[in-house]
C-alpha positions as CSV (number, residue, x, y, z in Angstrom):
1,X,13.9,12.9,14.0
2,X,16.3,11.0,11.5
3,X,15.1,8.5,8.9
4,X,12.1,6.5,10.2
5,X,12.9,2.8,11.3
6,X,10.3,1.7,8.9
7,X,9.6,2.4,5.2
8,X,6.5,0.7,3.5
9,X,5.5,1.1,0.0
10,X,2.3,-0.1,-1.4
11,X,1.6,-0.8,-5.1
12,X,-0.7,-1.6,-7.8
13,X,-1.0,-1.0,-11.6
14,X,-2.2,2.5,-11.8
15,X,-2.2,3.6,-7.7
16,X,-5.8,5.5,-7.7
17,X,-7.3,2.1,-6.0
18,X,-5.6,-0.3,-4.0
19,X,-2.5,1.4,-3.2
20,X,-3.3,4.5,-2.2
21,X,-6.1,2.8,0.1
22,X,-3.3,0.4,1.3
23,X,-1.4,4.0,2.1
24,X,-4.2,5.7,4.2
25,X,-5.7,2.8,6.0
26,X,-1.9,2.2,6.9
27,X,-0.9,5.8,7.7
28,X,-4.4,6.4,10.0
29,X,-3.5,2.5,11.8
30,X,0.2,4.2,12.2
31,X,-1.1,7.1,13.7
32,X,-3.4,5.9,16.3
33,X,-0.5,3.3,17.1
34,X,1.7,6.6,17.9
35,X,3.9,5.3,15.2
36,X,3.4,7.7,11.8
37,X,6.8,9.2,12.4
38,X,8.6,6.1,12.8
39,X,7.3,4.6,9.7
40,X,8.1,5.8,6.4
41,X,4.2,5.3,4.2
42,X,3.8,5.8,0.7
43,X,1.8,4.1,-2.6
44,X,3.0,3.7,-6.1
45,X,1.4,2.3,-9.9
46,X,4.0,-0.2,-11.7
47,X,2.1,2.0,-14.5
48,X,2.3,5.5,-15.4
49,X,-1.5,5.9,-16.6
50,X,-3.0,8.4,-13.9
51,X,0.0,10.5,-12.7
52,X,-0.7,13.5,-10.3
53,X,-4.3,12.4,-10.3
54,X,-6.3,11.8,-6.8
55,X,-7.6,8.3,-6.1
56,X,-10.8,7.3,-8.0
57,X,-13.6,8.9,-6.2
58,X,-15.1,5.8,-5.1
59,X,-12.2,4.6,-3.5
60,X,-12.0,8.0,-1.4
61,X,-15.7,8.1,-0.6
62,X,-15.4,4.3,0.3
63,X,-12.6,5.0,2.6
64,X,-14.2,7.8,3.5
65,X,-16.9,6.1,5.3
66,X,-14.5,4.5,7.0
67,X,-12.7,7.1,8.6
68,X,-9.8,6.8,6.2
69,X,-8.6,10.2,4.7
70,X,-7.2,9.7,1.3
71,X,-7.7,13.0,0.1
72,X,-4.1,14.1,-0.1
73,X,-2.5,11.1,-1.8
74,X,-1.3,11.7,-5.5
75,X,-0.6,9.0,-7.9
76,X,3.0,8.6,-9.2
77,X,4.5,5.9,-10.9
78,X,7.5,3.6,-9.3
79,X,10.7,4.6,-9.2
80,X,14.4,2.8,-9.0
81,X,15.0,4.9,-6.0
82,X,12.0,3.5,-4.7
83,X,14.1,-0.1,-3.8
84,X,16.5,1.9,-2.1
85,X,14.6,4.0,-0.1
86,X,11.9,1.3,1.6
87,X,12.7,-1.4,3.4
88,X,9.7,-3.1,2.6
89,X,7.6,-3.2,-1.0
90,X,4.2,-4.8,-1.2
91,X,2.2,-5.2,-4.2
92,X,-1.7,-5.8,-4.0
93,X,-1.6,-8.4,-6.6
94,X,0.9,-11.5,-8.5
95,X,1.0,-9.6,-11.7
96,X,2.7,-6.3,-10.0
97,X,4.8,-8.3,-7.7
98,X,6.4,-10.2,-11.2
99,X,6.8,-6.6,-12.6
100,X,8.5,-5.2,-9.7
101,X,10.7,-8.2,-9.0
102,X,11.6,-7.4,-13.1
103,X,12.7,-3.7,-12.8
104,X,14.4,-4.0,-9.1
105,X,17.8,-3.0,-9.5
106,X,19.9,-5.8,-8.4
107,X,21.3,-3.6,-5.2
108,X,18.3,-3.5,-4.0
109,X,17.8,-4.1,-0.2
110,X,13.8,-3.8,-0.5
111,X,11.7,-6.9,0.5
112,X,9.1,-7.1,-1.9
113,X,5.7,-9.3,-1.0
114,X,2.3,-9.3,-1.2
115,X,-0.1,-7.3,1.2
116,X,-1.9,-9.7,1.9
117,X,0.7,-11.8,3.4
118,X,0.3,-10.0,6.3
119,X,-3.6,-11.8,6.7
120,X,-2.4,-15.2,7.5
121,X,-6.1,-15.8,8.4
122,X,-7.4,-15.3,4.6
123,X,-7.4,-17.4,1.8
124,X,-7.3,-15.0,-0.8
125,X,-3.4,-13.9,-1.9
126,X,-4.1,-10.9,-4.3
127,X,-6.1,-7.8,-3.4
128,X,-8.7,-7.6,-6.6
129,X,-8.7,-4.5,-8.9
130,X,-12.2,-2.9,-8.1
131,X,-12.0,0.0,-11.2
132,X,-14.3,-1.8,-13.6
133,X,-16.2,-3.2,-11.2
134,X,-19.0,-1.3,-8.8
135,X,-18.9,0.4,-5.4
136,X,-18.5,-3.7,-3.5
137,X,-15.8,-4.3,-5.2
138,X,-13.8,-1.0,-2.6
139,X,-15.7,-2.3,0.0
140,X,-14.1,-5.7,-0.2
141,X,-10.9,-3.8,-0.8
142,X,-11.0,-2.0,2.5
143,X,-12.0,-5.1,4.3
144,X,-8.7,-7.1,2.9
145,X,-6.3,-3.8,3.0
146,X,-7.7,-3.2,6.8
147,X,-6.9,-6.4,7.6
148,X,-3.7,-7.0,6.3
149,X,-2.5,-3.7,7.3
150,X,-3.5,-4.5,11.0
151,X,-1.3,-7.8,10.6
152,X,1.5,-5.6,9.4
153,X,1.7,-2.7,11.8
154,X,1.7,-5.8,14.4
155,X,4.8,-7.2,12.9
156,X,6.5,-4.0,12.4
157,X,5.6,-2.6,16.1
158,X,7.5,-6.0,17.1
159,X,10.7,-5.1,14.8
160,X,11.2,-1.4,16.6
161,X,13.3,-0.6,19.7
């Protein structure tokens, strides 16, 4: 196969939380849609701070419980080739959203957004930071990523031939 159809990165500040969840709750929806190799999945931090590191253990065991494997996902840092490379760029909160809309290089072709704009039924925009908090604050994380991720593989099962 060629390029996928579909490219989707998912960011946050330091992408050992919300992003990577984003990433494996989005890759296992892929999959079971019959849809992983048509979609291009990955997670990034707008900050450097955990490189190479896993995601925090209590967002793996968290997912985990869920059926969500996030045991091969490695944190890296945004890249400019990142806006070149996905179609599509969604931060998990406001704050990373301004920061990526300040180092996209102005050829970029990447829609950026927020994840959660694909939960029209929720109130809530942002997807909160759970680190300093305890282990509720992943499960409400998977809850909102599971949800909006749902509401996305629907609209980008619509968009392929």
């Amino acid at each position: 196969m060629d390029r996928p159809e579909h490219s989707v990165l998912f960011v946050c500040l330091g992408n050992i939380c919300r992003s990577p969840t984003a990433e494996g709750v989005f890759r296992h929806l892929a999959r079971e849609a019959g849809l992983e190799e048509r979609i291009r999945i990955d997670s990034a931090g707008t900050g450097g701070y955990h490189i190479g590191a896993p995601p925090d253990a209590r967002a793996m065991a968290a997912a985990q419980a869920r059926g969500y494997d996030l045991a091969a996902i490695r944190a890296r840092k945004i890249a400019p080739e990142d806006f070149e490379q996905f179609n599509l760029i969604l931060a998990m909160d406001e704050d990373n959203l301004v920061h990526l809309r300040g180092i996209a290089p102005e050829t970029s072709r990447a829609r950026l957004g927020l994840l959660l704009d694909y939960a029209p039924g929720r109130q809530e925009r942002e997807v909160p930071d759970p680190y300093y908090g305890g282990r509720n604050g992943f499960e409400q994380v998977l809850d909102l990523v599971n949800e909006a991720c749902a509401g996305l593989l629907e609209e980008l099962r619509r968009n392929l031939p």
